[in-house]
C-alpha positions as CSV (number, residue, x, y, z in Angstrom):
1,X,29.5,8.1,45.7
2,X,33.0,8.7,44.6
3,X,35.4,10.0,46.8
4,X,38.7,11.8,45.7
5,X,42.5,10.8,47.0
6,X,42.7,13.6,49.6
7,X,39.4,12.8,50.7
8,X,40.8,8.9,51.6
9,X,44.1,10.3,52.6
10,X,42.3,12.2,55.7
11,X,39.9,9.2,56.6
12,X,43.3,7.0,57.0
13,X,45.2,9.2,59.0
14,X,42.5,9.5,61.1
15,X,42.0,5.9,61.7
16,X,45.6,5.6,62.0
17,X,45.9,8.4,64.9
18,X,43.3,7.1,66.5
19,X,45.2,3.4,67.3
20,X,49.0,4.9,67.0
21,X,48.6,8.7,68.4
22,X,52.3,8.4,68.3
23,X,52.5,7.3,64.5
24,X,54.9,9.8,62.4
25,X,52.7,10.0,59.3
26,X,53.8,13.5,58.1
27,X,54.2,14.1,54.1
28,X,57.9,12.0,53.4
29,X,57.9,9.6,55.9
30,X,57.8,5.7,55.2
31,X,54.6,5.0,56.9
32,X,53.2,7.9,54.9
33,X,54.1,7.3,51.8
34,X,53.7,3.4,51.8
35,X,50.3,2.3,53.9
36,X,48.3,5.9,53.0
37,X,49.3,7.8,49.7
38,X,49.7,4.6,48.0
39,X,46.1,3.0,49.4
40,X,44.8,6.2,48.7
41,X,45.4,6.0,45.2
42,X,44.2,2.8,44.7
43,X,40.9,3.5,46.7
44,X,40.1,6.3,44.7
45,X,40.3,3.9,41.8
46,X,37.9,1.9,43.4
47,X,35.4,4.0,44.5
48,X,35.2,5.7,41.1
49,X,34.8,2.1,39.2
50,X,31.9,1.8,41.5
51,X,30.4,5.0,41.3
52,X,30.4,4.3,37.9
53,X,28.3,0.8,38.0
54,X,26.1,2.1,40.1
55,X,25.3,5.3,38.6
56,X,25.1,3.0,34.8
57,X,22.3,1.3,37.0
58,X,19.6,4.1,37.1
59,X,17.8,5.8,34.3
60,X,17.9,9.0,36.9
61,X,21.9,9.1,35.8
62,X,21.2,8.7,31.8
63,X,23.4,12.7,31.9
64,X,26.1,11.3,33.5
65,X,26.1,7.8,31.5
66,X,27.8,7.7,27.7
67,X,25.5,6.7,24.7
68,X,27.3,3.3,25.1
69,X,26.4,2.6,28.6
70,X,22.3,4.1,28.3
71,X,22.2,1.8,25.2
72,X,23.3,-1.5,27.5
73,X,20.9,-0.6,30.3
74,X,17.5,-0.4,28.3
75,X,18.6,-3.2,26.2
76,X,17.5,-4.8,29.0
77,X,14.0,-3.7,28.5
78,X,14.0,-3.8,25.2
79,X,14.0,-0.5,24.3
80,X,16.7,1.0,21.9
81,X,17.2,4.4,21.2
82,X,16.0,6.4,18.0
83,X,18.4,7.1,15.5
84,X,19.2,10.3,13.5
85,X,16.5,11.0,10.4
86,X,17.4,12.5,7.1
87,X,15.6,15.9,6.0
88,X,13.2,15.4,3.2
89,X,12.0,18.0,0.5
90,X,11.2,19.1,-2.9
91,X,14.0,20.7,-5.4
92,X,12.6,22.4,-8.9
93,X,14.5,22.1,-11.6
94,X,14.0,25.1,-14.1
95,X,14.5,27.4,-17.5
96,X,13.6,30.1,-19.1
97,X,14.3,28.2,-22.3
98,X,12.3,25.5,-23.5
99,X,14.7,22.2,-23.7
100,X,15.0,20.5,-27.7
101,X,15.0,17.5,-26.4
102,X,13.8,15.0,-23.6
103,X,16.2,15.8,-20.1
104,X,16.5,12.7,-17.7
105,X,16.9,14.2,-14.2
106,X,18.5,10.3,-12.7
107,X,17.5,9.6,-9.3
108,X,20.7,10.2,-6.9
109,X,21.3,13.3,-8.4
110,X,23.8,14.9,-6.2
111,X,22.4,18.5,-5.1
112,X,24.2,20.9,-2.4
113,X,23.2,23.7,-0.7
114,X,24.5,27.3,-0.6
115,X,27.4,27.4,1.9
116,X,27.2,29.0,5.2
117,X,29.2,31.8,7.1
118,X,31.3,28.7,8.1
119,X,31.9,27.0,5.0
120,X,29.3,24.2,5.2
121,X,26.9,23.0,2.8
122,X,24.6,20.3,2.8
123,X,24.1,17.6,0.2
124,X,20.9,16.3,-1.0
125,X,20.2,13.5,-3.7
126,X,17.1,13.1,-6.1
127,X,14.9,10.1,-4.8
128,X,13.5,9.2,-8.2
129,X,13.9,9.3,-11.7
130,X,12.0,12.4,-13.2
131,X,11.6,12.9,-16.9
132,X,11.0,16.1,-19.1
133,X,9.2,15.7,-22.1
134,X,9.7,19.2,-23.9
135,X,6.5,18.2,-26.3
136,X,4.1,18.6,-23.3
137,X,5.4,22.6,-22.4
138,X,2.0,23.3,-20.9
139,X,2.8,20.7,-18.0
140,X,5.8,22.2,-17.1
141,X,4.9,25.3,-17.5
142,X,5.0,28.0,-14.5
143,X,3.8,31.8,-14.5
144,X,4.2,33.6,-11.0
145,X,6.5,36.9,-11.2
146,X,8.6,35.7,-14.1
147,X,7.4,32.5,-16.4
148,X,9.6,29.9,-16.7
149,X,9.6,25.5,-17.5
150,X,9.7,23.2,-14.3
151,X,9.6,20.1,-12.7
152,X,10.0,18.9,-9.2
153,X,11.8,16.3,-7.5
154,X,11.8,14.6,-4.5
155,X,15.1,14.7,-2.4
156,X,16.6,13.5,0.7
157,X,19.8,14.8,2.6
158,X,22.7,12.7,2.0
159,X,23.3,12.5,5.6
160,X,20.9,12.5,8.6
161,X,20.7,15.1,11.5
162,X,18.6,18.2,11.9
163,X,21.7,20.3,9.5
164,X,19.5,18.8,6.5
165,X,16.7,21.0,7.5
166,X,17.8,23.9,5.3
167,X,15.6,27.3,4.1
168,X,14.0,27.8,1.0
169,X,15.8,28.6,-1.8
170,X,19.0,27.8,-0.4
171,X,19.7,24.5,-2.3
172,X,20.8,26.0,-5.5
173,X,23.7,23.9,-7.0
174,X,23.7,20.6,-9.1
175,X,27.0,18.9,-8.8
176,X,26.4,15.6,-10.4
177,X,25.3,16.3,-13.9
178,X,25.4,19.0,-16.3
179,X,21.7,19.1,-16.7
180,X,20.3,22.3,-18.9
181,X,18.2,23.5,-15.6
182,X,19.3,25.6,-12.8
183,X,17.6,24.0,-9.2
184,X,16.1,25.3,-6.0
185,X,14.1,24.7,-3.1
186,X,11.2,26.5,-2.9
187,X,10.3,25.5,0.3
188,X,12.3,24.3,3.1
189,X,13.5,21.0,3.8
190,X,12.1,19.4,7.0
191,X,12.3,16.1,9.2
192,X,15.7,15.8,9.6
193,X,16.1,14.6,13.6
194,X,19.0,14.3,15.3
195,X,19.8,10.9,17.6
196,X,17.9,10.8,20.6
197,X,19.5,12.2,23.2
198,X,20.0,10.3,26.3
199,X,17.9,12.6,28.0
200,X,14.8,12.3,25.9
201,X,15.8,8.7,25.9
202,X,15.7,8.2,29.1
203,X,12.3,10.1,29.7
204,X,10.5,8.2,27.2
205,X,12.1,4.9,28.5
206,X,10.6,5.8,31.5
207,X,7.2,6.5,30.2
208,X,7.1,2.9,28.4
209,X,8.1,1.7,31.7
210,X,6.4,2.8,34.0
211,X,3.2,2.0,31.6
212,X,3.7,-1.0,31.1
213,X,0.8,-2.3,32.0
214,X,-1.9,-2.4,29.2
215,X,-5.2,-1.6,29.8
216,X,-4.1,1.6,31.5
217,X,-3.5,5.1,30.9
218,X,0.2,4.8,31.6
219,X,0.3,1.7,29.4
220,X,-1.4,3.3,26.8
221,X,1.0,6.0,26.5
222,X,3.9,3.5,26.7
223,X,2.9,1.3,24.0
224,X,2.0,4.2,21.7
225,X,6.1,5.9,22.6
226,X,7.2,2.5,21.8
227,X,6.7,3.2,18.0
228,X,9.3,4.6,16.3
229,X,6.9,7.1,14.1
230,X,5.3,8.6,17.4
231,X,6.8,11.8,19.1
232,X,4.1,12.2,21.4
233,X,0.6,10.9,22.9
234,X,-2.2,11.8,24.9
235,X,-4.7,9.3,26.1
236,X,-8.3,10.3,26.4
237,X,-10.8,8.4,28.6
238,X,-14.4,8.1,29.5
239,X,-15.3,11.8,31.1
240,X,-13.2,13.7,29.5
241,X,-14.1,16.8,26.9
242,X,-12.5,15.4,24.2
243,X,-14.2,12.1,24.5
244,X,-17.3,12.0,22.4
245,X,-17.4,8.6,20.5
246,X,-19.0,6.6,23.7
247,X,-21.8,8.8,24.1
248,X,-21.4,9.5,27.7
249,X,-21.3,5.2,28.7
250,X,-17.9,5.0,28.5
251,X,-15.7,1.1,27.1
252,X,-13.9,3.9,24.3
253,X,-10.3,5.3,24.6
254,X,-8.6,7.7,22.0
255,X,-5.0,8.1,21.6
256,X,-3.8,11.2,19.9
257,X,-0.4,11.2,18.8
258,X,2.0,13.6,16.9
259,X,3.1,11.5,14.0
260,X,7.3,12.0,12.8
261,X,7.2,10.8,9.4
262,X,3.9,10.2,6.9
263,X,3.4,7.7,4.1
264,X,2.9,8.7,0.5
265,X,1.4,7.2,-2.4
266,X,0.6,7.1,-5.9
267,X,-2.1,5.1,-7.3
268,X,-4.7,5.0,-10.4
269,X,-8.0,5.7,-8.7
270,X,-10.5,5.4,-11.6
271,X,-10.0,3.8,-14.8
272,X,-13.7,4.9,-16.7
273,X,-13.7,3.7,-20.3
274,X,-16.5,5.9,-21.7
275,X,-16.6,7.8,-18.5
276,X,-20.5,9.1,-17.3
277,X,-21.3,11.2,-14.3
278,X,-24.6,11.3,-12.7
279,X,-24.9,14.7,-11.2
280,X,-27.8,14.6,-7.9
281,X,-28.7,18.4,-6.5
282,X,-25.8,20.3,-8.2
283,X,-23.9,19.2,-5.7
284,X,-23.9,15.4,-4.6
285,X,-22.9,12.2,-7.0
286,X,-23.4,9.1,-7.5
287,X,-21.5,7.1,-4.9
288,X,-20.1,4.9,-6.8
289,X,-18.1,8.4,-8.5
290,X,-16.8,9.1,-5.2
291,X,-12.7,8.2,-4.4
292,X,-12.5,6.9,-1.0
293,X,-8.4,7.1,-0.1
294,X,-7.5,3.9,0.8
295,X,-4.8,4.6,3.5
296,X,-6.0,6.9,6.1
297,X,-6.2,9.5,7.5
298,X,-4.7,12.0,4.9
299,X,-2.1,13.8,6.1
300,X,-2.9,17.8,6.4
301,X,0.6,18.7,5.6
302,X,0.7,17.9,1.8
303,X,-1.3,18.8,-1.1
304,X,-2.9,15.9,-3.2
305,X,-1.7,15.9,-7.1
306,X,-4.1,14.3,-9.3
307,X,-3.6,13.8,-13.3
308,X,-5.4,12.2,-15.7
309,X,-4.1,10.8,-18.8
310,X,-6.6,9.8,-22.0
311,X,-6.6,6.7,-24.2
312,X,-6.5,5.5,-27.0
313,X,-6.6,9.5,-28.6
314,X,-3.7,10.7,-25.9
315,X,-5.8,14.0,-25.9
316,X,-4.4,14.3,-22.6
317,X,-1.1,13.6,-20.7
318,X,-0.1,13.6,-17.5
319,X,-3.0,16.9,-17.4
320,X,-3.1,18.6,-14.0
321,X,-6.5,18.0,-12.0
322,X,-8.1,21.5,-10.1
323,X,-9.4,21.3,-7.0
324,X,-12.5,23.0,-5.8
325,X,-10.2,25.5,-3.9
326,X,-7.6,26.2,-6.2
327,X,-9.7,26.3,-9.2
328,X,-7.8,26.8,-12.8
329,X,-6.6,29.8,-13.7
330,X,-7.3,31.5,-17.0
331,X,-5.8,29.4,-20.2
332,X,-6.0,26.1,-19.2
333,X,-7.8,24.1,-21.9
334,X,-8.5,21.1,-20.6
335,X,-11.5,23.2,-18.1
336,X,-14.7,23.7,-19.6
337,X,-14.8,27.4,-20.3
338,X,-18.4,27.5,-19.8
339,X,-17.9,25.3,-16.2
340,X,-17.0,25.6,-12.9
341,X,-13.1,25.5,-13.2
342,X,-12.2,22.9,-11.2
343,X,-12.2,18.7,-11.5
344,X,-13.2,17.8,-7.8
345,X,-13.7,18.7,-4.3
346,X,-11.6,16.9,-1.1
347,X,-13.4,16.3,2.1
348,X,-11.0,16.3,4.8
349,X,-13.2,14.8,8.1
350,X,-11.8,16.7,11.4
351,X,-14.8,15.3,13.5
352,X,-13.7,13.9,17.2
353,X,-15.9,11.0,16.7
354,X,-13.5,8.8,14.0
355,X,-11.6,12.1,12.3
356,X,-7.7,11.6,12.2
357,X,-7.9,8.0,12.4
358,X,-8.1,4.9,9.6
359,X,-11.3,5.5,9.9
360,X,-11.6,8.6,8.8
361,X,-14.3,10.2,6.3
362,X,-11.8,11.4,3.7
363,X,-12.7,11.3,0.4
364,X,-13.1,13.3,-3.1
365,X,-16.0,14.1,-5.0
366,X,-15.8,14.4,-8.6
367,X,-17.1,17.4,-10.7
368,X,-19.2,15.1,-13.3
369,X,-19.5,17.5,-15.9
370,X,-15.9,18.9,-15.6
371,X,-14.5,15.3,-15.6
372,X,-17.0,13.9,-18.7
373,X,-15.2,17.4,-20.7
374,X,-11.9,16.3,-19.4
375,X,-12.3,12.8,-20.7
376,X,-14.0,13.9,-24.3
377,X,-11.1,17.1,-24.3
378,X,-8.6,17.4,-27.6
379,X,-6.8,20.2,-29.0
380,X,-8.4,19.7,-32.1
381,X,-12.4,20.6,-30.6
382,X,-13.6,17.4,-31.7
383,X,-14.3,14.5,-28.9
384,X,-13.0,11.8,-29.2
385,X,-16.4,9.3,-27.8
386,X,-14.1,6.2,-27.1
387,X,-11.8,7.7,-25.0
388,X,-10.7,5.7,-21.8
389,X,-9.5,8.0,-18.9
390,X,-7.5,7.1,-15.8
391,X,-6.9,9.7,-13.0
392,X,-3.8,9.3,-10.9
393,X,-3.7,10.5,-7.2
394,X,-1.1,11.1,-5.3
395,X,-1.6,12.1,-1.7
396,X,0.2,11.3,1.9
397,X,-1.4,9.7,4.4
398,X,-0.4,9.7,8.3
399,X,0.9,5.7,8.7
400,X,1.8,6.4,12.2
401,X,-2.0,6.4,12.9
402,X,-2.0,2.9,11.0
403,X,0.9,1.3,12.4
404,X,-0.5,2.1,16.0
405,X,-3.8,0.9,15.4
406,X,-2.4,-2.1,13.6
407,X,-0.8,-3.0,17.2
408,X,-3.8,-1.7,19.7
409,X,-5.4,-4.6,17.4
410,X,-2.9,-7.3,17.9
411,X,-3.7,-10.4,19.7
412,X,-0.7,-9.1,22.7
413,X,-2.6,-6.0,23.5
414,X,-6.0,-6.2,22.6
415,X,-8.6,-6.3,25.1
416,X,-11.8,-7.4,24.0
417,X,-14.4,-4.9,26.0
418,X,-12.2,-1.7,25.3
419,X,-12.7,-0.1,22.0
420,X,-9.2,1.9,21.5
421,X,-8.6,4.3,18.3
422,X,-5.6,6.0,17.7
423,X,-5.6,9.4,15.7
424,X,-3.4,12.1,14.5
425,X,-3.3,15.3,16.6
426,X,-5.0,18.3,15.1
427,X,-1.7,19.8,13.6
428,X,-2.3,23.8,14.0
429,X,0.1,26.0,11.4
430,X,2.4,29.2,12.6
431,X,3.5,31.7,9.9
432,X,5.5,34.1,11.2
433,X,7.2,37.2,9.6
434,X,10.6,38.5,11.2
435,X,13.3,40.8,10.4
436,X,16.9,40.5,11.2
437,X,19.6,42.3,11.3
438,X,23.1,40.2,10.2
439,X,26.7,40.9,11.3
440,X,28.9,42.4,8.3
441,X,30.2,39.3,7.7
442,X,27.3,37.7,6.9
443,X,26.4,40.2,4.7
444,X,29.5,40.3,2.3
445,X,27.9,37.6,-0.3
446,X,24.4,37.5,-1.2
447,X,25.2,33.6,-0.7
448,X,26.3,33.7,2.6
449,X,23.0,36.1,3.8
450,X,21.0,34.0,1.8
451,X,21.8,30.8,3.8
452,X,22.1,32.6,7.6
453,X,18.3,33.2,6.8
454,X,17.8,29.9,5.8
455,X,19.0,29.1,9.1
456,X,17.1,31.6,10.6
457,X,13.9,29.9,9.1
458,X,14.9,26.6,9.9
459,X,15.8,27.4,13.4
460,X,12.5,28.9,14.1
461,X,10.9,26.3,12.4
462,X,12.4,23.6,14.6
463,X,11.1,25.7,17.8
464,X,7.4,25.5,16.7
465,X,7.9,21.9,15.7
466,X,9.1,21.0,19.2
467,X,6.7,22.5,21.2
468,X,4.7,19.4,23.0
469,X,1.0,18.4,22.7
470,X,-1.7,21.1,24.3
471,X,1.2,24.0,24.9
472,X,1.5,27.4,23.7
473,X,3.7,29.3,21.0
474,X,5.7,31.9,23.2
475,X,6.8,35.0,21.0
476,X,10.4,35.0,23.0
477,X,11.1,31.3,22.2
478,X,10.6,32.1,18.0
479,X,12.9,35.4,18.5
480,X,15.4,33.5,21.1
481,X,16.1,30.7,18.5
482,X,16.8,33.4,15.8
483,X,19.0,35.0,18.2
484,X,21.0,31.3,18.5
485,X,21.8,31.5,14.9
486,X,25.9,32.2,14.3
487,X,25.2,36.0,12.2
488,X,22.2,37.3,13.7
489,X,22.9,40.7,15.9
490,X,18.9,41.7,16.2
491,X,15.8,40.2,15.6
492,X,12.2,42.0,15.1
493,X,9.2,39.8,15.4
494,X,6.6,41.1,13.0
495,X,3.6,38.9,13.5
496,X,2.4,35.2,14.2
497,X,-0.5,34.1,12.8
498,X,-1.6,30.7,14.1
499,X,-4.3,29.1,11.5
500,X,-5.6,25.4,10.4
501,X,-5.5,24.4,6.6
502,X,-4.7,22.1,4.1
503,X,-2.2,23.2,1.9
504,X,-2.5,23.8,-1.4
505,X,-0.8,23.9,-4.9
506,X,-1.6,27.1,-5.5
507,X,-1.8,30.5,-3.6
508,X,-5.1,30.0,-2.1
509,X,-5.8,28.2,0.9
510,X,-8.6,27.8,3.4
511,X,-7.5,28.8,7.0
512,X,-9.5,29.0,10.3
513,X,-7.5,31.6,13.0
514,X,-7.1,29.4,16.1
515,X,-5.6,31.1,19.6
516,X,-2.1,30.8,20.6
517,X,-2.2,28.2,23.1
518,X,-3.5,24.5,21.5
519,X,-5.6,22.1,23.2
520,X,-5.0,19.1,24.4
521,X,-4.8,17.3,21.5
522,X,-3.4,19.8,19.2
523,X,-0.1,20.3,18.5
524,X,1.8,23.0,16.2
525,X,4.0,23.0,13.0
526,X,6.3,25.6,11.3
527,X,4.2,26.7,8.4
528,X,5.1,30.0,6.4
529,X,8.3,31.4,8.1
530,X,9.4,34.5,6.5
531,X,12.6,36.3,7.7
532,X,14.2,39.0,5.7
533,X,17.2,40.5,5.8
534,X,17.1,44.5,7.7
């Protein structure tokens, strides 16, 4: 424990009196001066380098220890801290007016954000190369409240930190290029993480610590917070509610985690030259028609996209697949007018046997007779009988899941009578609708309230996102981190509506109402936030 100069300077005269009781050691005099103030000092020097070491020693003092100094003590165990994360997202590029010619929208195209009540903006860049091909209008084309030509494209903040996760609509500048589109964000940008604290560090330092010992619940738990893509685990054993794959005899164990990043991934799924469906019950078909994804399980916060393009006619391009769900609205051509509307249905497995894991039963189901009118389709009404059709999906899957399994299997940790699967959470959505009321100054520019309820929506979305596996959404913590927002002088909480669904590229979804507070292996995620300006 450190001890200050005055608090040395009191122990020495003591010690002194106590031998000399005739010793002249008042403030000024040699003795004074020489033997205690200037020991003093130096003592004090020493007692804080000390302190110091010793409190760098102990996880208990990762508060009072610099970045530096946590770092060098679980570098001992191995164990490094997580780095910062950039925000990830989706900007549309758009017009009114139909382009003459074929735009090139490079990727690292420099995008910003509108600025905040204190100046800052936040820069994103384009993470591929997109093209638009003005002779294929219809694929670009978007009719909500006005109708307009689009296309979106990927982006990733320039620089990483939790300021990347920005409202909708509030990226709205291109600074790179003078492209003939204007840009937004429709929906908000999300994942950006700060660096670990040394608090949360430290705690899940400890956890991997303290179960280090495979084989056990506490190990279990370590090993899985070891990876960098899992935020948080629960282990569930033999006896417990949740535990349904052993049938009562127990030998299984199930880790759920909450995943912090998902893999995507585009790939040709079918490629059916003179393409036949066998249709069993109106319903079912032939197995060998059915698209099993290939990296599991899919991931419940993005849609799937799935195109199909025809060959050797080119009858179709790049054509937008309909899903049983969101079935195709009025005009689209490509949909038998006489059928069902839609190309395919997805079967998303949410089971507790192997649901959530890489061994999931996700997988699509082709409409036969939509997809044989797809594959015959041309403007021209005439079918083309040698068309060739590929169908492209594109989907995200959770890789965390993988990656965990991938070392529950390895040779280090497996052990050969436990059967051990690791699964994704049940991810629960909260929309919320709230009004505030902003400071005059944040109301001066429609810029400057747009972004203040951008970061409105994006600081009540990083609540709900925080909240640990099996707790509850508390009303006062989503109108408290509106509150924290620089501009905000009241808040009025609307409603929350807490609901699991798989979202969809269109307005309708399929929900199921769940209560407030999650199990124990479910865990919560911002979902529509809606805050509007009073």
């Amino acid at each position: 424990m450190a001890r200050t100069k005055d608090e040395i300077i009191v122990d020495l005269v003591t010690n002194i009196l106590r031998e000399q009781g005739n010793a002249d050691i008042m403030p000024g005099q040699v003795l004074r001066d020489v033997s205690v103030n200037s020991n003093a000092i130096e003592m004090e020097s020493i007692y804080n380098q000390i302190d110091r070491v010793s409190t760098a020693q102990s996880i208990a003092n990762a508060n009072f220890m610099t970045n530096q100094e946590l770092d060098n003590l679980l570098s001992n165990f191995g164990i490094q801290r997580r780095g910062a994360t950039k925000a990830i997202g989706t900007a549309r590029f758009y017009t009114t007016v139909l382009p003459t010619q074929t735009v090139i929208i490079p990727e690292n195209t420099l995008l910003s954000s509108t600025s905040s009540a204190n100046g800052k903006s936040i820069n994103f860049i384009t993470r591929s190369t997109q093209v638009f091909d003005p002779t294929n209008a219809s694929n670009y084309l978007v009719t909500d409240i006005n109708t307009y030509y689009a296309i979106d494209v990927d982006i990733i903040a320039e620089v990483a930190g939790v300021e990347g996760n920005v409202g909708a609509y509030t990226i709205t500048k291109i600074q790179s290029l003078n492209l003939p589109f204007q840009v937004q964000n429709i929906t908000a940008t999300a994942g950006g993480v700060s660096q670990e604290s040394n608090n949360d560090f430290a705690t899940r330092a400890l956890n991997i610590i303290v179960g280090s010992n495979a084989g056990t619940e506490n190990g279990y738990r370590g090993l899985a917070l070891t990876q960098d893509d899992v935020l948080d685990a629960l282990i569930v054993g033999p006896g417990d509610d949740l535990m349904v794959r052993d049938g009562g005899f127990g030998g299984k164990v199930d880790i759920w985690v909450i995943p912090s990043a998902v893999g995507s991934t585009t790939l040709t799924s079918q490629n059916f030259p003179s393409l036949k469906f066998n249709w069993y019950d109106g319903q079912q078909f032939n197995s060998g028609y059915r698209f099993n994804f290939p990296s599991l399980p899919l991931d419940a916060s993005d849609p799937i996209t799935i195109t199909a393009n025809t060959a050797p006619s080119g009858s179709l391009t790049n054509a937008l697949l309909y899903e049983s769900r969101t079935p195709a609205p009025s005009g689209v051509g490509y949909v038998s007018p006489s059928g069902s509307r839609y190309h395919y249905t997805v079967n998303k497995a949410d089971d507790l046997d192997t649901g959530q894991s890489i061994y999931a039963n996700d997988y699509i189901i082709w409409n036969g007779p939509e997809m044989e009118y797809l594959r015959q389709y041309n403007q021209a009404g005439t079918p083309f009988s040698g068309n060739s059709m590929s169908v492209d999906v594109r989907y995200s899957y959770v890789s965390a899941v993988g990656d965990l399994q991938t070392t529950l299997d390895g040779p280090d940790v497996k052990i050969i009578t436990a059967d051990v699967l690791a699964k994704e959470a049940q991810k629960i959505f909260v929309d919320t609708t709230m009004d505030v009321q902003l400071l005059p100054a944040y109301k001066e520019t429609i810029a400057t309230e747009r972004s203040t309820l951008g970061l409105v929506r994006s600081a009540v979305s990083s609540t709900i996102n925080n909240i640990s596996l099996g707790n509850s959404v508390q009303e006062s913590d989503l109108v408290q981190a509106a509150h924290n927002v620089d501009g905000v002088d009241n808040v009025i909480l609307n409603s929350v509506r807490l609901t699991q669904r798989r979202p969809a590229l269109f307005d309708q979804e399929e929900e199921t109402i769940v209560d407030t507070v999650a199990l124990e292996n479910q865990y919560f995620e911002a979902g529509s936030i809606i805050v509007r300006s009073v």
